[in-house]
C-alpha positions as CSV (number, residue, x, y, z in Angstrom):
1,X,160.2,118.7,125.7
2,X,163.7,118.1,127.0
3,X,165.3,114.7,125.8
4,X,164.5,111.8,128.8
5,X,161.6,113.8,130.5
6,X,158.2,112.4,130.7
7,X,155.7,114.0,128.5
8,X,152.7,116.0,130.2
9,X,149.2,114.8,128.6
10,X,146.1,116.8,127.9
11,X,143.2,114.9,128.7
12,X,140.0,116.5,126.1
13,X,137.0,116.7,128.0
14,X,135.4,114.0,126.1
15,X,137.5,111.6,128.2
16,X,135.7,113.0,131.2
17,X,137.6,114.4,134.5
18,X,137.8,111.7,136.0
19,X,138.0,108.2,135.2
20,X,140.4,108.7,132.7
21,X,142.5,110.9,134.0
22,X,142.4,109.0,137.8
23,X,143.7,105.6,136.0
24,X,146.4,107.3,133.8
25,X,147.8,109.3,137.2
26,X,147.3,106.2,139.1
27,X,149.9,104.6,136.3
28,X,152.4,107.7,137.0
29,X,151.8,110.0,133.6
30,X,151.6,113.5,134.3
31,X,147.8,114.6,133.3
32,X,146.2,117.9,133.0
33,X,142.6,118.0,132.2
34,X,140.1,121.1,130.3
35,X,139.0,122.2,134.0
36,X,142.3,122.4,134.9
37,X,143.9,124.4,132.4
38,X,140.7,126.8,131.8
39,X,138.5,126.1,134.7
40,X,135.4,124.1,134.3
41,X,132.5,127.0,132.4
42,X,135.5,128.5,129.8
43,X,136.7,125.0,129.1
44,X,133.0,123.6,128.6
45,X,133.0,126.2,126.0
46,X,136.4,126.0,124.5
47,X,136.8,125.8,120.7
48,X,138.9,122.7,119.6
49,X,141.7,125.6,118.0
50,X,142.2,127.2,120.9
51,X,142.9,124.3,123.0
52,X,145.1,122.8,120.6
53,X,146.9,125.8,119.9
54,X,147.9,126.2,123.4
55,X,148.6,122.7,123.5
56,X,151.1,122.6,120.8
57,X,153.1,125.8,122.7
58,X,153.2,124.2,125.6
59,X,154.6,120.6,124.3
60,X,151.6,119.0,126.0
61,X,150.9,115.6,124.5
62,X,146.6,115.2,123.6
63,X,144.7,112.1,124.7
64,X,141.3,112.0,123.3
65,X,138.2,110.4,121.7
66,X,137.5,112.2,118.7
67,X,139.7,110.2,115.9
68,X,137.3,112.5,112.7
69,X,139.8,115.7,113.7
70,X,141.7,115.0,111.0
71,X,139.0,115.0,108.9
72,X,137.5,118.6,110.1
73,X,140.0,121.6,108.5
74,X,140.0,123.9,111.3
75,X,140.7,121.4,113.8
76,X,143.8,119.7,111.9
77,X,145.0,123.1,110.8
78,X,145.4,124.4,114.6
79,X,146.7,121.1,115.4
80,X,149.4,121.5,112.4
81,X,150.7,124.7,112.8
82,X,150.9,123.8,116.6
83,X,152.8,121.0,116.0
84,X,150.3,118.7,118.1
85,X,151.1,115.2,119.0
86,X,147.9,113.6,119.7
87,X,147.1,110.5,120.5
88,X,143.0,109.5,120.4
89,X,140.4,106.1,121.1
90,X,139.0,105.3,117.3
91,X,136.2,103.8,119.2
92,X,133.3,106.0,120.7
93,X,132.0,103.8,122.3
94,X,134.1,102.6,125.2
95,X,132.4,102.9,128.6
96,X,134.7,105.2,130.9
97,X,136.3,102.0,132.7
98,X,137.1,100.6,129.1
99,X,138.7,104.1,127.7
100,X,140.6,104.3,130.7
101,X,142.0,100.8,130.3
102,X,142.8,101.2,127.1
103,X,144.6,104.2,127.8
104,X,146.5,102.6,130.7
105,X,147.6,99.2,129.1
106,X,149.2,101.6,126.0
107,X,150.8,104.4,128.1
108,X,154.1,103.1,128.0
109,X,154.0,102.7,123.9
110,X,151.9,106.4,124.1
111,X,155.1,107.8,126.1
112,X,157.7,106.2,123.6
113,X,156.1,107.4,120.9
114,X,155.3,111.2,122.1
115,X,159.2,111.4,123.6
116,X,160.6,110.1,120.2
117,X,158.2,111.8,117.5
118,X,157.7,115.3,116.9
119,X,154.2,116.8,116.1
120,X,151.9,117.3,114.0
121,X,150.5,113.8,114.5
122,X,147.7,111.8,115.2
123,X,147.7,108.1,116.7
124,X,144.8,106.1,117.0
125,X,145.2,103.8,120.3
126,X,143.7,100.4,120.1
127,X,143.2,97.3,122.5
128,X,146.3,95.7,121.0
129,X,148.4,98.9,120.2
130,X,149.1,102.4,118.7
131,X,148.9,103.0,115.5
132,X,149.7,106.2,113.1
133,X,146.2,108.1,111.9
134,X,148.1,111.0,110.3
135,X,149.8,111.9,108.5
136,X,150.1,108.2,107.2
């Protein structure tokens, strides 16, 4: 990603296709979500590698719920050698409104850190700010 440009975000389909990604284009960032990228029946089906492979090569910054990747080797090991910077809720349980809220009020701290860090990474994002998850 070219120094000064705004990052492009890959929304994980289990932000939904909608509320999430509606608020965070409403605030101005540049989203792309699964049925966008695969159309809706491949990316329903889409292995967690593959999409983060093709993330990582095309400098697209992750938004998503699932904060146990790193915990799962396939998963962080596609994320790694892609070079991944992902940024995820470390709560599950956030209604859609809430998610994308939370989302929203840290998009400006989500941007600095995705246009300043390099990947591999994972940040958790919480109601009062964004935090490093890995590597710590």
């Amino acid at each position: 990603m070219p120094s000064g440009s705004q990052p492009e975000f890959f929304i994980d389909r289990s932000l939904g296709r909608h509320v999430v990604p509606d608020a965070l284009r409403t605030a101005g960032a540049a989203i792309l979500v699964m049925a966008d990228v695969y159309g809706e029946r491949i990316g329903q089906g889409l292995a967690d590698t593959e999409w983060l492979r093709d993330a990582g090569e095309n400098g697209w910054v992750v938004l998503m719920k699932d904060d146990k990747i790193r915990y799962r080797p396939a998963e962080l090991e596609a994320l790694t050698t892609a070079g991944v910077r992902a940024f995820c809720l470390t709560n599950a349980n956030l209604r859609g409104s809430e998610m994308a809220q939370r989302f929203v009020d840290q998009l400006p701290k989500i941007t600095r850190i995705a246009t300043e860090q390099r990947g591999p990474c994972i940040y958790g994002v919480y109601a009062d700010g964004v935090r490093a998850l890995w590597p710590k």
